[in-house]
C-alpha positions as CSV (number, residue, x, y, z in Angstrom):
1,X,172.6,-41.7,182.4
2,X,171.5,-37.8,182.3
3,X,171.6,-35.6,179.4
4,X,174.3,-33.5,181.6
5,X,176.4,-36.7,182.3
6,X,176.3,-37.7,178.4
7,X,177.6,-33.8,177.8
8,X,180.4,-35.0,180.3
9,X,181.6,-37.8,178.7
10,X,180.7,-36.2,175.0
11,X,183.5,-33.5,176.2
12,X,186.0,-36.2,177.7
13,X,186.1,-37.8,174.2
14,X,186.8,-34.9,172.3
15,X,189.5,-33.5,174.9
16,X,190.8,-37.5,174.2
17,X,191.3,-36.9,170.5
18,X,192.6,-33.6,170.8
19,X,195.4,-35.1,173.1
20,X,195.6,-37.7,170.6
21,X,196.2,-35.3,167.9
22,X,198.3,-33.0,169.6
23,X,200.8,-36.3,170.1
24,X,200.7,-37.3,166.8
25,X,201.0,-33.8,165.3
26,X,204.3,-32.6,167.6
27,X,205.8,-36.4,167.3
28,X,206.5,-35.4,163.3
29,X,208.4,-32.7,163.8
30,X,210.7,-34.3,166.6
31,X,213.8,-35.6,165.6
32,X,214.7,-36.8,169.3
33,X,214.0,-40.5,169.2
34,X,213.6,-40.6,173.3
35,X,211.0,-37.7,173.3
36,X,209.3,-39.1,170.4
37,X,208.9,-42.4,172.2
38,X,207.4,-40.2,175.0
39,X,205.0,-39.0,173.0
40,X,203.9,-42.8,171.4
41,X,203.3,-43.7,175.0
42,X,201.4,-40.7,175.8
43,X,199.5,-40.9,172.5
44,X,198.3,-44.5,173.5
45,X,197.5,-43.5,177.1
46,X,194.8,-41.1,176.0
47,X,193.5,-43.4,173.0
48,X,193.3,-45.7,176.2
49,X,191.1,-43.1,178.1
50,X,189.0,-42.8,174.7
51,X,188.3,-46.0,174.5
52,X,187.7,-46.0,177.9
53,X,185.2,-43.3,178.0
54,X,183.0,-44.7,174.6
55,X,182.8,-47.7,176.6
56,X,180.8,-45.9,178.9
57,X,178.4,-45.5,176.3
């Protein structure tokens, strides 16, 4: 693997955990159950990805 393909996946995983984050952090201040389940789903797709992409590793 490159240096520049490394700098790809180095920038995948950190856009990943942001997502993550960003889930987490906007599913405490819903109070809507439905959206909130929304974001559990989404917040697990992207830890999917992550996972994904430091298997690549």
């Amino acid at each position: 693997m490159t240096a520049k393909e490394l700098l790809y996946i180095e920038d995948a995983l950190g856009h990943e955990q942001y997502f993550q984050t960003q889930c987490a952090e906007a599913m405490n201040t819903l109070q809507d159950g439905e959206l909130k389940t929304c974001l559990q789903q989404m917040q697990q797709t992207h830890r999917q990805l992550f996972q994904q992409f430091l298997g690549l590793l």
